[in-house]
TORDODREN-868778 format. One record per residue: x, y, z of N, C-alpha, C, CB in turn. Coordinates in steps of 0.05 Angstrom, whole numbers, plus 5000, padded with zeros to 4 digits. Glycine has a CB too. Example, Ala and Ser with C-alpha at 12.3 -4.5 7.8 and 13.67 -1.06 7.14 Angstrom:
REC     nX     nY     nZ    caX    caY    caZ     cX     cY     cZ    cbX    cbY    cbZ
REC   5264   4886   5156   5246   4910   5156   5264   4934   5156   5226   4911   5181
REC   5257   4955   5142   5273   4979   5143   5258   5001   5157   5282   4988   5114
***
This chain:
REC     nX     nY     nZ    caX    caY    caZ     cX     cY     cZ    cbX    cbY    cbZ
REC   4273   0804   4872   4284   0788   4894   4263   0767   4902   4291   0806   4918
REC   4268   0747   4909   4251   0723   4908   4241   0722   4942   4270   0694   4894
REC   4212   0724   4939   4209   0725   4962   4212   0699   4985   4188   0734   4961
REC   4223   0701   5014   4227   0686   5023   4209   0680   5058   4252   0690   5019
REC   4188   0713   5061   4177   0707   5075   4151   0717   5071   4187   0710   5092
REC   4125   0713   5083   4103   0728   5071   4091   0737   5094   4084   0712   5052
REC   4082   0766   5097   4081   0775   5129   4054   0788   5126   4109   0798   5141
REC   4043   0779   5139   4009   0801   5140   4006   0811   5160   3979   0788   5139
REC   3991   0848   5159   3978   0851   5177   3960   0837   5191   3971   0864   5174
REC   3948   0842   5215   3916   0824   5225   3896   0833   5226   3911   0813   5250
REC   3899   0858   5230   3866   0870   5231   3856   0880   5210   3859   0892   5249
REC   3837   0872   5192   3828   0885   5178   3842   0870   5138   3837   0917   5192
REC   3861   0856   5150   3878   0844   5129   3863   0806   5124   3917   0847   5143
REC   3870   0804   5151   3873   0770   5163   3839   0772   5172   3902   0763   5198
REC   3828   0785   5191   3808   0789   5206   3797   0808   5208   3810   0784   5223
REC   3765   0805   5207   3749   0820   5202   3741   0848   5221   3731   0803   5199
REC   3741   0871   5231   3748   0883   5247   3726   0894   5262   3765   0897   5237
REC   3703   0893   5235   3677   0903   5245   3651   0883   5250   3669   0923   5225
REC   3675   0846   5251   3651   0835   5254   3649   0832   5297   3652   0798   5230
REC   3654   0848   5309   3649   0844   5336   3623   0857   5341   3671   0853   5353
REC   3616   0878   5324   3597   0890   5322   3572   0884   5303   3606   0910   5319
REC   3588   0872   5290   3558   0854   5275   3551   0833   5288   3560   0841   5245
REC   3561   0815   5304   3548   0788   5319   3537   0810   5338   3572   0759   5334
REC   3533   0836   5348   3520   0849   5363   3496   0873   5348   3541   0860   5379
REC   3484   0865   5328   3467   0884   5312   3448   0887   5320   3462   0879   5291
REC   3437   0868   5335   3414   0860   5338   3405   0882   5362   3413   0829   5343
REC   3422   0878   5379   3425   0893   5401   3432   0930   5400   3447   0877   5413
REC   3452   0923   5378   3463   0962   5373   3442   0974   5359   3494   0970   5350
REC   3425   0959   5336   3406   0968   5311   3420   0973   5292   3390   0990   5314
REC   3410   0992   5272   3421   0992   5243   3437   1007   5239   3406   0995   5224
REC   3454   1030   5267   3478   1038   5272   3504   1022   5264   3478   1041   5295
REC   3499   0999   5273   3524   0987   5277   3550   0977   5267   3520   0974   5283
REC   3537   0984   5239   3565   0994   5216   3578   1023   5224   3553   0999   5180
REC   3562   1039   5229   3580   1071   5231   3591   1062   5259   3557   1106   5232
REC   3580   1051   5271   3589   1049   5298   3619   1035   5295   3568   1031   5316
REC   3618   1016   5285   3642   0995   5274   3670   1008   5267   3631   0980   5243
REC   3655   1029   5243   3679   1039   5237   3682   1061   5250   3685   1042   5212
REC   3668   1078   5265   3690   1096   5282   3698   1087   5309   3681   1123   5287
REC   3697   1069   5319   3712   1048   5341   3736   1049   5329   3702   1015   5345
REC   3745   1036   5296   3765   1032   5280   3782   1047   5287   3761   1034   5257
REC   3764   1077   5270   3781   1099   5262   3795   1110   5290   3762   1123   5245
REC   3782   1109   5318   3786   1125   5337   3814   1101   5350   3754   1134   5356
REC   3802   1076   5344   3827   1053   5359   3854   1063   5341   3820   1010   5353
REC   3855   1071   5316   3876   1076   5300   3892   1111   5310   3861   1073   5266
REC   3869   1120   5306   3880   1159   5311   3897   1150   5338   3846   1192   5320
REC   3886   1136   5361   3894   1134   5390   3926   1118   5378   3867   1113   5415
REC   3935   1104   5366   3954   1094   5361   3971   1113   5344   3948   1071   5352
REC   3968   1124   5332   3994   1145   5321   3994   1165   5336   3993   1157   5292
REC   3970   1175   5354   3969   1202   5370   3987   1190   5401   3929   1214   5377
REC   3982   1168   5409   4008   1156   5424   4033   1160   5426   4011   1138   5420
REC   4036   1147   5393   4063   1141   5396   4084   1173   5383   4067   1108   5376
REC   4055   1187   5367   4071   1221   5372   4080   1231   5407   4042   1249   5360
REC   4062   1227   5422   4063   1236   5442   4085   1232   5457   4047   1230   5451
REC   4094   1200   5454   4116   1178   5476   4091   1178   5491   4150   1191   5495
REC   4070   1161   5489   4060   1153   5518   4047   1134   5508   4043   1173   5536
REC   4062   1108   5501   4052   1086   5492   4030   1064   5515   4079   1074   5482
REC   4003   1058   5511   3992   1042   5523   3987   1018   5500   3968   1056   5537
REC   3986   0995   5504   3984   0973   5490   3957   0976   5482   3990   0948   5502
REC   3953   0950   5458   3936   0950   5437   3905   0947   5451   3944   0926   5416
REC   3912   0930   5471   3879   0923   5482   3879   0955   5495   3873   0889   5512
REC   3893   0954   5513   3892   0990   5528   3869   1008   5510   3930   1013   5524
REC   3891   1009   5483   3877   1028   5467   3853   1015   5452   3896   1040   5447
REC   3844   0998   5453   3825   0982   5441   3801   0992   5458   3832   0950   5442
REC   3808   0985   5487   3781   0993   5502   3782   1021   5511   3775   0976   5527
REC   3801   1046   5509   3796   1070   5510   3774   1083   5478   3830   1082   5515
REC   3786   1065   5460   3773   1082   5438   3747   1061   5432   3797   1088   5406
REC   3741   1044   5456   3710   1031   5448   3690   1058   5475   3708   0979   5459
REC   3709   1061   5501   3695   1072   5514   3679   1106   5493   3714   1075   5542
REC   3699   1113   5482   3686   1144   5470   3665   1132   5455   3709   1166   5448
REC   3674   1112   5436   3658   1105   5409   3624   1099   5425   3675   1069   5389
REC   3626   1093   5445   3602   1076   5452   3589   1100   5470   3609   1042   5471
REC   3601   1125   5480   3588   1151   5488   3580   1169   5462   3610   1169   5508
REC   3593   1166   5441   3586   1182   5414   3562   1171   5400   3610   1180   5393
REC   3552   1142   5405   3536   1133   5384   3513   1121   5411   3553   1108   5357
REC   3520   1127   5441   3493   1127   5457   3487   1095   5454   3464   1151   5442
REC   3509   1082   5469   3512   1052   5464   3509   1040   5495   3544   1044   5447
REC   3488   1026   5502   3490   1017   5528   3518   1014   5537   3474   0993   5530
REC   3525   1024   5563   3547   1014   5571   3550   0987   5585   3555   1031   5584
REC   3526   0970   5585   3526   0937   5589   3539   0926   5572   3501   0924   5588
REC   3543   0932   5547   3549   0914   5519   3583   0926   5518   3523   0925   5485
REC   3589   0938   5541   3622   0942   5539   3642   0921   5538   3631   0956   5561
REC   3638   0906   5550   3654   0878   5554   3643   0858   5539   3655   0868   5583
REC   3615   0850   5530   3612   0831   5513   3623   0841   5481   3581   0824   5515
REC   3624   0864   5477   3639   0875   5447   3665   0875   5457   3631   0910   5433
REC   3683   0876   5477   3711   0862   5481   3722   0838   5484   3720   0867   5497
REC   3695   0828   5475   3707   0794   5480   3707   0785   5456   3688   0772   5501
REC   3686   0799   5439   3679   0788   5412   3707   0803   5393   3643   0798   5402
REC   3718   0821   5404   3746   0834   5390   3767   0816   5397   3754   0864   5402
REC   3758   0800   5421   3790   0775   5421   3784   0758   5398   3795   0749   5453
REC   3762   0753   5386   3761   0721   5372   3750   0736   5348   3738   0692   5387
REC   3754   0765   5334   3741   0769   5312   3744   0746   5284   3750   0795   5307
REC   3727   0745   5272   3725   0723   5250   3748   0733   5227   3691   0722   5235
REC   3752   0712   5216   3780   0717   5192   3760   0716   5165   3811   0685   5190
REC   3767   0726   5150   3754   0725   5117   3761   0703   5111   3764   0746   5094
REC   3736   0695   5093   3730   0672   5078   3751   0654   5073   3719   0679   5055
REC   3769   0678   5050   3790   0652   5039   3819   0640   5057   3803   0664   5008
REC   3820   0662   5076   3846   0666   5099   3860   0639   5091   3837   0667   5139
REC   3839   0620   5113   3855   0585   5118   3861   0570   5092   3833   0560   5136
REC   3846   0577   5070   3865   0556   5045   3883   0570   5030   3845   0540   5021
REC   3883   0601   5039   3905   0618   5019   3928   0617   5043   3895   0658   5006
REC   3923   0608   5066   3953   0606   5084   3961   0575   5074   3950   0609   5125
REC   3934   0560   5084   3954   0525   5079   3965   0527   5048   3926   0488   5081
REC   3959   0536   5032   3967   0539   5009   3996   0547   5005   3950   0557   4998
REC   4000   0569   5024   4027   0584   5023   4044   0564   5036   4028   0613   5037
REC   4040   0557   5059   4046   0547   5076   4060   0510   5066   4022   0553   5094
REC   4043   0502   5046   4055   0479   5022   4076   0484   5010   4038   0475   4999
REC   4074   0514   5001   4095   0524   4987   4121   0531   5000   4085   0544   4975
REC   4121   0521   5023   4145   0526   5045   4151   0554   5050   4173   0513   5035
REC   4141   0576   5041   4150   0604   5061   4144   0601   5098   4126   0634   5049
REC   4151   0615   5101   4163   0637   5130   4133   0650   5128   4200   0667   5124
REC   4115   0643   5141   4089   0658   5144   4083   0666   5166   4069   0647   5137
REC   4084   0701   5172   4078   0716   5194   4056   0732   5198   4096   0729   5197
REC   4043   0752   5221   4032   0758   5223   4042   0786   5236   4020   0742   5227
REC   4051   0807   5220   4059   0832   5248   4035   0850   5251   4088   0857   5239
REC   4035   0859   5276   4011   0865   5281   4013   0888   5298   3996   0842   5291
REC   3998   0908   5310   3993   0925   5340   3988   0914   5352   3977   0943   5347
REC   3972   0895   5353   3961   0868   5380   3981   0869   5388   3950   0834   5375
REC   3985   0860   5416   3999   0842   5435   3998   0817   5429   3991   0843   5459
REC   4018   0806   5446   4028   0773   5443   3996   0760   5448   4059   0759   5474
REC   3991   0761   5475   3962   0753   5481   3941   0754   5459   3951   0770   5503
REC   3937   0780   5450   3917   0784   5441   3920   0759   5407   3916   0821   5439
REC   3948   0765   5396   3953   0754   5371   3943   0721   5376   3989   0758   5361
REC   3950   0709   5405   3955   0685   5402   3927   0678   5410   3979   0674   5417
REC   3905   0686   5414   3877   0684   5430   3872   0687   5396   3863   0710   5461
REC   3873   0703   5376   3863   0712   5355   3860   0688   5332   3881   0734   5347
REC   3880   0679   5341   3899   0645   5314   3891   0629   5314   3927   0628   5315
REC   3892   0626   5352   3873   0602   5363   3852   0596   5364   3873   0597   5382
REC   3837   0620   5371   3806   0615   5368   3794   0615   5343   3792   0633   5381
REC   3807   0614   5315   3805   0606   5294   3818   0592   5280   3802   0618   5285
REC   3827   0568   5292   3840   0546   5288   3860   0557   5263   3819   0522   5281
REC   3882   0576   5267   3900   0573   5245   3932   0573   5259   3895   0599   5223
REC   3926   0577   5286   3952   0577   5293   3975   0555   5278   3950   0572   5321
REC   3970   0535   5286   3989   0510   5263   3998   0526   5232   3961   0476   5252
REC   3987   0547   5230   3995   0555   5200   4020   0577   5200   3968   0568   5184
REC   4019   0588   5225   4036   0610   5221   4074   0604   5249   4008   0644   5232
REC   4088   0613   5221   4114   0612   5239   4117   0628   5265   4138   0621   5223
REC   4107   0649   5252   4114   0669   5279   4091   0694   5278   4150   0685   5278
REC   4080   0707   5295   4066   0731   5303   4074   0752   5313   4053   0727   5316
REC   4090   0771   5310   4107   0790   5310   4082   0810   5319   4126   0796   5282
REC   4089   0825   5346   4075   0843   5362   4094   0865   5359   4068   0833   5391
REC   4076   0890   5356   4099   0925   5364   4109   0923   5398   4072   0967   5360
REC   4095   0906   5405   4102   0903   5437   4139   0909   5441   4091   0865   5448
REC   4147   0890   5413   4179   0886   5413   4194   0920   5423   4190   0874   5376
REC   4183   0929   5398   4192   0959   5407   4175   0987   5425   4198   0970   5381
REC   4152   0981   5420   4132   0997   5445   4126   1024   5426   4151   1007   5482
REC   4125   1010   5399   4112   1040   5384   4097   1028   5358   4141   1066   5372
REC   4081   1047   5359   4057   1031   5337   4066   1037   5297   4015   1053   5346
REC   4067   1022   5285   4061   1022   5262   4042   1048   5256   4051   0996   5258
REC   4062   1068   5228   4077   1055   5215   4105   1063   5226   4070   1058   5188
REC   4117   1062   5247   4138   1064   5253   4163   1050   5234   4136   1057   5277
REC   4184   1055   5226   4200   1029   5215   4206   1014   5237   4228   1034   5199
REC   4210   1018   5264   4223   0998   5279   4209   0974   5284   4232   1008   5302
REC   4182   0979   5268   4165   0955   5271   4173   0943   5248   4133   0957   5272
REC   4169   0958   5222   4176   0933   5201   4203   0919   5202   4175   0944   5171
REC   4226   0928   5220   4240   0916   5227   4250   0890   5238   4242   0927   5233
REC   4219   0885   5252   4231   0867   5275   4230   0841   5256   4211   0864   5309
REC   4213   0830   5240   4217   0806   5217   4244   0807   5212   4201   0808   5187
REC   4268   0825   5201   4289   0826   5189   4302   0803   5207   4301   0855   5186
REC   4309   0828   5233   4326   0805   5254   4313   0776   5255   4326   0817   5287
REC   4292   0772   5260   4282   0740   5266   4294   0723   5247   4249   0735   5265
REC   4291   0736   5209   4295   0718   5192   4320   0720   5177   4276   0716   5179
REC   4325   0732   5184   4354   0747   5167   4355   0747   5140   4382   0734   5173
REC   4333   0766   5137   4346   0768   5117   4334   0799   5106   4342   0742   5100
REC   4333   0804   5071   4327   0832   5064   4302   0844   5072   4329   0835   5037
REC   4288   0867   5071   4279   0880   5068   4261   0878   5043   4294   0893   5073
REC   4271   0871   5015   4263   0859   5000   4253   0836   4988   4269   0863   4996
REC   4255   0819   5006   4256   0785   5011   4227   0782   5032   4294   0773   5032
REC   4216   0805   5029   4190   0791   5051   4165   0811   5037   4196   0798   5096
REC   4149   0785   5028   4122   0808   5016   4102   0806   5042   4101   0794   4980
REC   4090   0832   5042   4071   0848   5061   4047   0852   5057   4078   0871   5064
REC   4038   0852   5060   4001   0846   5056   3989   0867   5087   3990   0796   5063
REC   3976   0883   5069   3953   0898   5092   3925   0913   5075   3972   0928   5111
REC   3908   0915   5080   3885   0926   5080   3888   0956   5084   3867   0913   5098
REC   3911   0967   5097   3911   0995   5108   3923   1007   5089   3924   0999   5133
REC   3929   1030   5071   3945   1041   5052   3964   1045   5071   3936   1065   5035
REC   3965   1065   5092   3987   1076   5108   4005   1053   5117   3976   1092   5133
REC   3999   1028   5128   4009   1005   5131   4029   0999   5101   3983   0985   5137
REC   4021   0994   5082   4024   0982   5060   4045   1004   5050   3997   0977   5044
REC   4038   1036   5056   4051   1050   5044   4081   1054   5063   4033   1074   5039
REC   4076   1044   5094   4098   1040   5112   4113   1020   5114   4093   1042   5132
REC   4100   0994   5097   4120   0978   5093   4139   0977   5075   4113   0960   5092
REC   4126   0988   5055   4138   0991   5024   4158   1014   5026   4112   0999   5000
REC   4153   1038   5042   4178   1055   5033   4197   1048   5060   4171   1094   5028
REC   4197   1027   5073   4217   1006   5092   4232   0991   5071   4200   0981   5114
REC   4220   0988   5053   4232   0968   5033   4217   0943   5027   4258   0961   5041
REC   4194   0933   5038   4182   0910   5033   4173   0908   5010   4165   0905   5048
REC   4160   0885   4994   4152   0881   4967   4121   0889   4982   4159   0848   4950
REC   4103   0904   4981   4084   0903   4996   4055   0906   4973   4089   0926   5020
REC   4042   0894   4984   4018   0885   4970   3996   0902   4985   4013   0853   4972
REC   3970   0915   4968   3941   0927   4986   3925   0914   4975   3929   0959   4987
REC   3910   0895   5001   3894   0881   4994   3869   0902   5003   3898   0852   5006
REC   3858   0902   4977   3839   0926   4975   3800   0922   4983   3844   0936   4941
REC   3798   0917   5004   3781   0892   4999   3753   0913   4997   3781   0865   5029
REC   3752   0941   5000   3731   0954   4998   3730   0977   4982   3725   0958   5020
REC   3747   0973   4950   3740   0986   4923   3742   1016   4933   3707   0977   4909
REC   3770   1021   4958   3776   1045   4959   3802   1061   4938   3781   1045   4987
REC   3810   1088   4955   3829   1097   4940   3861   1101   4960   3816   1123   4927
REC   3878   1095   4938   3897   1096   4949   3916   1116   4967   3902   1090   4937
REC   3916   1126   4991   3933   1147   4999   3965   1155   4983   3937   1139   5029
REC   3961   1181   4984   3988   1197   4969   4009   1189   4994   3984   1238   4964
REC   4025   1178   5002   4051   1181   5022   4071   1167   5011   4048   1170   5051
REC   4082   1170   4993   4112   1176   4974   4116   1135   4970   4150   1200   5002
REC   4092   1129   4970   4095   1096   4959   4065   1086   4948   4104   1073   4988
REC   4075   1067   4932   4050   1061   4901   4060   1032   4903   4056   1080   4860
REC   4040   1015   4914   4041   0990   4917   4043   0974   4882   4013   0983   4936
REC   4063   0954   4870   4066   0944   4851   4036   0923   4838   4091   0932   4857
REC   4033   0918   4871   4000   0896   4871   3979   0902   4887   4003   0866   4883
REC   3958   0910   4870   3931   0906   4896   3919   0892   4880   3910   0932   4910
REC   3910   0875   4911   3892   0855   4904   3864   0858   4919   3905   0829   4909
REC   3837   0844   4919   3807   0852   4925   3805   0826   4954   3780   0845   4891
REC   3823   0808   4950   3819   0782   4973   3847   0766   4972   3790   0757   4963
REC   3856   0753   4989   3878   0737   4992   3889   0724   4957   3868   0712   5016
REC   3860   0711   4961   3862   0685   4941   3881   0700   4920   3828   0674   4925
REC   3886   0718   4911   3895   0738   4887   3931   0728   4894   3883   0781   4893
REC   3936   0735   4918   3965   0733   4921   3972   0705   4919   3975   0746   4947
REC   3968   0681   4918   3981   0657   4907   3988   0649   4875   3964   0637   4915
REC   3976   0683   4860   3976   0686   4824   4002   0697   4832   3949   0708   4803
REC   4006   0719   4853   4039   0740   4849   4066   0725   4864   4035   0777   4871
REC   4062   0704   4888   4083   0689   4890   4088   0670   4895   4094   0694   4898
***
């Protein structure tokens, strides 16, 4: 089926997740990778342990509940609470992002962004890295109030564009993402950017790729 829209995650896909904590190294010390990623891991667990629960709080909510633990576990001044939340609105995008979107974006697709972020958060994210002009639309779980990988998230593209399920390739960094879009029905792509392994959950991506640049070879 010929694809007709091209939809990326943002965190971790589009933008870098652990660079809020590296423009702060200096300050954290040579922690600040482990630190990085269990902020990640704990902002993520808090989002499926949510939306098991029904007690959905939005993305920043959970963003700064799972920076408050992360930053009591690793003995992190609590001064540097709000300057590492500000640097999570404007995290940096990877290298090739802006010429593998204007690229696509030549090529006339439907280029989205679905995300956990909020509307705010997505549109502070685009902007403050000059790509907004590139993307049609930014699709937030806000729509339905439950986090990915829910289907009612990979849903909400369908209605906007009308069209298949099969008609929109997916791009994420996350297996569980990739593996939730794909058994939704998306053509979905793992952009594999750190030479990991793939999670078992009843879907086997057709493409992984190591950086964007790779997906203008598949459509």
């Amino acid at each position: 089926m010929k694809t007709k829209s091209v939809v990326f995650d943002a965190y971790g896909t589009l933008f870098d997740v652990n660079s809020a904590a590296e423009k702060c190294k200096d300050k954290i010390g040579s922690k600040w990778e482990a630190f990085a990623k269990f902020w990640r891991t704990t902002q993520l667990e808090y989002t499926w342990l949510r939306s098991l629960m029904d007690r959905h709080k939005n993305f920043w909510e959970v963003t700064e509940d799972s920076l408050d633990k992360s930053m009591r576990v690793f003995n992190i001044n609590k001064s540097m609470k709000n300057e590492l939340l500000n640097l999570y609105k404007i995290l940096s995008p990877y290298p090739e992002v802006r010429e593998v979107l204007k690229d696509l974006k030549k090529k006339n697709f439907k280029l989205a962004i679905l995300s956990n972020g909020t509307p705010d958060l997505l549109d502070e994210l685009v902007e403050s890295n000059k790509l907004n002009n590139l993307f049609d639309d930014l699709f937030s779980i806000e729509e339905v109030k439950i986090y990915k990988p829910d289907s009612r998230v990979y849903e909400i593209p369908l209605k906007k564009y009308n069209v298949k399920a099969s008609e929109i390739t997916f791009l994420s960094a996350n297996t569980w993402d990739v593996s939730g879009g794909g058994n939704f029905g998306y053509n979905s792509i793992w952009v594999n950017r750190n030479n990991s392994v793939f999670d078992i959950l009843d879907f086997q991506p057709k493409n992984e790729i190591s950086n964007l640049t790779q997906l203008l070879d598949i459509v």
